[in-house]
N, C-alpha and C positions, 0 to 999 in steps of 0.2 A: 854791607861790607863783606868783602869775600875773606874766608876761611878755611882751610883746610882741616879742621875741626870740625870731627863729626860725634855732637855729645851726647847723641840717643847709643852711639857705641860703648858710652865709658857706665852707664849706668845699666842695671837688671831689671828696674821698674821704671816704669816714665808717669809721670804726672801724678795725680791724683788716682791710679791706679797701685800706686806704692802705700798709700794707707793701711794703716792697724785698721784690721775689721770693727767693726760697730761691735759685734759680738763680747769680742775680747777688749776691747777698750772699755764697757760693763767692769769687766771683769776686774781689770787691772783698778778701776777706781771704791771696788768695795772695802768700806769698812773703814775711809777715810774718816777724820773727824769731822764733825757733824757741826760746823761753823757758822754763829748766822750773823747779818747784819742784813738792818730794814733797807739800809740805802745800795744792797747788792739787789737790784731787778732781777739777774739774769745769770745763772753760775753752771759751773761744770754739772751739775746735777739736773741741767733740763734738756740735757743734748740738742741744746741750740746751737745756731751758728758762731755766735759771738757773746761776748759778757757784755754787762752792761749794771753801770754804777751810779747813780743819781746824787751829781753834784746839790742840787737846789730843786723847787718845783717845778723847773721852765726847762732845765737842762740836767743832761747826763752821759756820759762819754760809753763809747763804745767800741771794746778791744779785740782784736782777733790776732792770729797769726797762724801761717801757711806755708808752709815751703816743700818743694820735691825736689827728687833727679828731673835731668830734660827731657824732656818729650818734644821737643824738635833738636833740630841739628844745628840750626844758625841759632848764634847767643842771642845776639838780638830781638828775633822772637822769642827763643827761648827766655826770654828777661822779661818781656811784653804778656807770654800767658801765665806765667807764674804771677807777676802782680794783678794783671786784673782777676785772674785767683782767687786772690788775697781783697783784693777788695772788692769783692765781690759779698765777703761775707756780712760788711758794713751796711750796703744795700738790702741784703736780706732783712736786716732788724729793721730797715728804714730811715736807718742814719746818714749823716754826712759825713766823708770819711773827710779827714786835714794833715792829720801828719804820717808818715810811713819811715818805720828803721829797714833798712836791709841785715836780712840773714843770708848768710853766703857761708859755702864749704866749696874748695879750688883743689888738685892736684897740684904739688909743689911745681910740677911740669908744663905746668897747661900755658899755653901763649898767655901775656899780657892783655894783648889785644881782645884776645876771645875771653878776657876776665870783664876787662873793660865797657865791650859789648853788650854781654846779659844785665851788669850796671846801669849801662847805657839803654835799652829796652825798658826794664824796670821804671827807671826813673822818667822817661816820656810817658810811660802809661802814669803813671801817679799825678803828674803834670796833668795829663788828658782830663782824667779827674776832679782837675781845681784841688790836691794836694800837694804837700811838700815833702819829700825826702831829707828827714832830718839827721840822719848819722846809720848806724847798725854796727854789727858786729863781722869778722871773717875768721874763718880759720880751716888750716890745710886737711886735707882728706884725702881718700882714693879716689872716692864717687863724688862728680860734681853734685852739689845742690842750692838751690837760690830761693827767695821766698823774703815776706814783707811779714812787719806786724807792724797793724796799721790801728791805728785810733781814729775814730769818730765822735759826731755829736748829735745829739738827740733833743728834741720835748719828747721827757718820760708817758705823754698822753696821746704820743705818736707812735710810741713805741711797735712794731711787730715781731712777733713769735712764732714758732713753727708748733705750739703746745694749745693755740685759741680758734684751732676751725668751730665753724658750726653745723651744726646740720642743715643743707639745703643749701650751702654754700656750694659753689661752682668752680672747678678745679684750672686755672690758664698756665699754662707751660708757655716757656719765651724762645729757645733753641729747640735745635732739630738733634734727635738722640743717635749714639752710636762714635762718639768721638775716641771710648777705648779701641772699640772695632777697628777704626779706621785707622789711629796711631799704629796698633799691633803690623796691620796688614803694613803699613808706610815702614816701620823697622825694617820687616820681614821682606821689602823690597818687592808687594806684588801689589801696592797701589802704586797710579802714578801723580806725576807734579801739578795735576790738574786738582786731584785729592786730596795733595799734600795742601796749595793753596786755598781749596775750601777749608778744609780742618781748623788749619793754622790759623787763619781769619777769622776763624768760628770763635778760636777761643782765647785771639785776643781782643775780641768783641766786647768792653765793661757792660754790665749791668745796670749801668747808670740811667739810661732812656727806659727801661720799661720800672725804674723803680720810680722815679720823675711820672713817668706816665699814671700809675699806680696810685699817686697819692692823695687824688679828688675825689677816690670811689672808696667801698665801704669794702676796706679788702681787712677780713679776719686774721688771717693767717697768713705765714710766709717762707722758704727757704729757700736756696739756690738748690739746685742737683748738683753732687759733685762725685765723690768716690764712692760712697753708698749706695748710688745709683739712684735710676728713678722709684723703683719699687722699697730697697731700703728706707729712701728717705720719706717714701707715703707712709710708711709702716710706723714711723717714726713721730709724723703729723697723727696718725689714726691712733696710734698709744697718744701720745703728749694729751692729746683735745678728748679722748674715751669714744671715737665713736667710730665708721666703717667707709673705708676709701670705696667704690667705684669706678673701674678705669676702661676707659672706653678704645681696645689698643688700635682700632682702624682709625683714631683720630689721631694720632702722634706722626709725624714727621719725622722721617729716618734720613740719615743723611748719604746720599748716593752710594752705592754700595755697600753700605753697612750689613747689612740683610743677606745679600750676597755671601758675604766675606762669613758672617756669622753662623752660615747653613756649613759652608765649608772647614766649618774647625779653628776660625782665625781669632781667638780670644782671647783677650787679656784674663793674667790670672786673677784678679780681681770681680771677675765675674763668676767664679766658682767661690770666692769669700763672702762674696754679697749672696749670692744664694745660699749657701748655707747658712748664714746669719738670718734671712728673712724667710725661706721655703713654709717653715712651718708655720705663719701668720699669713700666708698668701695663694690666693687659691687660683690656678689661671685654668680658663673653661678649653675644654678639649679642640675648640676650632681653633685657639689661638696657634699658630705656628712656636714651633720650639724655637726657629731664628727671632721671630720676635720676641720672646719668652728671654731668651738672652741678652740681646741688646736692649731689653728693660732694667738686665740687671748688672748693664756694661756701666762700671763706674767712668762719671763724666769728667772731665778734667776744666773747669772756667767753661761750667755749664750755666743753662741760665735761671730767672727764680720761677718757680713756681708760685703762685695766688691763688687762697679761696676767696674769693670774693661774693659777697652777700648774691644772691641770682638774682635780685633787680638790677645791680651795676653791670650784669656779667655782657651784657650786649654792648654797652657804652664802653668796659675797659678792653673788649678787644679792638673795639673803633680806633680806642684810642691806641693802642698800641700796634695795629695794625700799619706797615713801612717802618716803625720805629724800632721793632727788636726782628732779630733773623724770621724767625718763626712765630709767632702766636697761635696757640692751638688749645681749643677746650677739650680736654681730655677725661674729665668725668665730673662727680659730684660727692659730695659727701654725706653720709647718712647714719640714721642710729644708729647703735653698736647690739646685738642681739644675741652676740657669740658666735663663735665659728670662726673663718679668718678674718683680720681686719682688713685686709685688702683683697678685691676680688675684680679678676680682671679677663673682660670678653669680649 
């Protein structure tokens, strides 16, 4: 649909670049009551992706929620990369997502149509999915934002965490990095529509085929990359599981001009949060370029998941994933923990 609505204008942060740091999200959660219950898997306290609550032996649903300002300009897509976002994070624990509410925030002002629209993107991706959109909430605002909380379902014996690496497990990334990069420079008006279509495709890509692909092999561990970034969120695996990321940055797949854009200054602020929240657990060796040093720590917006996978599977699950997600790429490995940073990357 055409629109004369441009919603990367009305907002200051776009996508998953708009997140509370890791850091301070810590922060804000200390000293809450100390609540337990056997049948809660999975709670704000493991900075995992999503919750997760064990109906019975066989099942257990699994909760997340997501929303940002635009990070495109058509509602449409705009509607399209916010849910698969959002359900994204379902995938990461290994769930099946089923029902989705809409969260919505509109300008009293804003076309019908272009409300319509992000609605409308939304709810085909949740469909894409094999979920339902079952109701949500809206209300008026200055700054548009859209976003899903979505429920899933699980066997609790299937469950994945981003807290269970092992050592000598095998690190497989599914996208190509650099999606703040690329949005900033697409605001900023010095990428073009060729960029703008890679991106935008990038990241309403679900996660559904490499988690489907995933599920035969002996995969430990799990997360999507999202606003954290890539380095964030290893740092995050390498606390949770006690032991030392490895990253290998010549394996990683950048996306066309990323690298470019990110030598020249074109960076989301989000990549200055994410480094100071991880710098001091993170060692990067002297050859690594500072452009890639950056775009490791450009928060990704409906990036994709990251897999340790045991390293006898690790040939098999790229096979398999291999045509099925954007990128597959083994990007390092995991190892004891001996002190010093937990993530170290050359």
């Amino acid at each position: 649909m055409e629109t004369t609505v441009k919603l990367t204008k009305l907002a200051d942060c776009a996508g998953c670049g708009a997140k509370v740091g890791a850091g301070e999200l810590a922060q804000l959660f200390e000293g809450f009551p100390d609540v337990h219950d056997p049948n809660l898997l999975v709670g704000f306290d493991h900075a995992d992706d999503a919750a997760v609550y064990k109906l019975r032996d066989d099942l257990a649903i699994v909760q997340t929620l997501d929303f940002f300002p635009p990070i495109a300009d058509d509602p449409f897509t705009f509607g399209q990369i916010a849910a698969a976002n959002a359900l994204s994070d379902i995938y990461a624990m290994g769930g099946r997502p089923i029902t989705a509410l809409n969260i919505m925030a509109v300008p009293e002002d804003m076309p019908k149509d272009a409300v319509r629209e992000i609605l409308r993107g939304g709810a085909t991706k949740v469909a894409e999915a094999g979920a339902i959109v079952a109701g949500g909430h809206s209300i008026y605002d200055a700054e548009p934002k859209y976003g899903l909380s979505v429920t899933g379902v699980i066997d609790p014996a299937k469950l994945l965490r981003n807290d269970t690496a092992q050592v000598g497990d095998v690190l497989i990334y599914t996208k190509p990095v650099g999606i703040g990069i690329m949005t900033t420079a697409l605001k900023g008006g010095l990428a073009g529509e060729e960029d703008r279509a890679r991106v935008e495709g990038l990241m309403c890509t679900l996660n559904r085929a490499a988690a489907e692909a995933a599920r035969p092999f002996a995969v430990h561990a799990c997360t999507d990359i999202t606003g954290f970034a890539v380095l964030g969120h290893m740092l995050e695996l390498a606390q949770g599981s006690d032991t030392c990321i490895e990253l290998d940055s010549a394996a990683f797949e950048f996306l066309p001009g990323a690298l470019d854009f990110a030598a020249m200054g074109i960076l989301p602020a989000g990549v200055y949060r994410n480094r100071r929240y991880a710098e001091a657990e993170v060692e990067i060796a002297p050859e690594v370029s500072l452009s890639v040093a950056d775009a490791l720590f450009d928060p990704q917006t409906s990036g994709g998941l990251l897999f340790a996978v045991d390293a006898s599977d690790a040939d098999a699950l790229m096979a398999a994933l291999d045509g099925a997600v954007p990128a597959a790429q083994r990007i390092g490995v995991v190892r004891s923990y001996e002190g010093g940073a937990r993530v170290r990357v050359r």
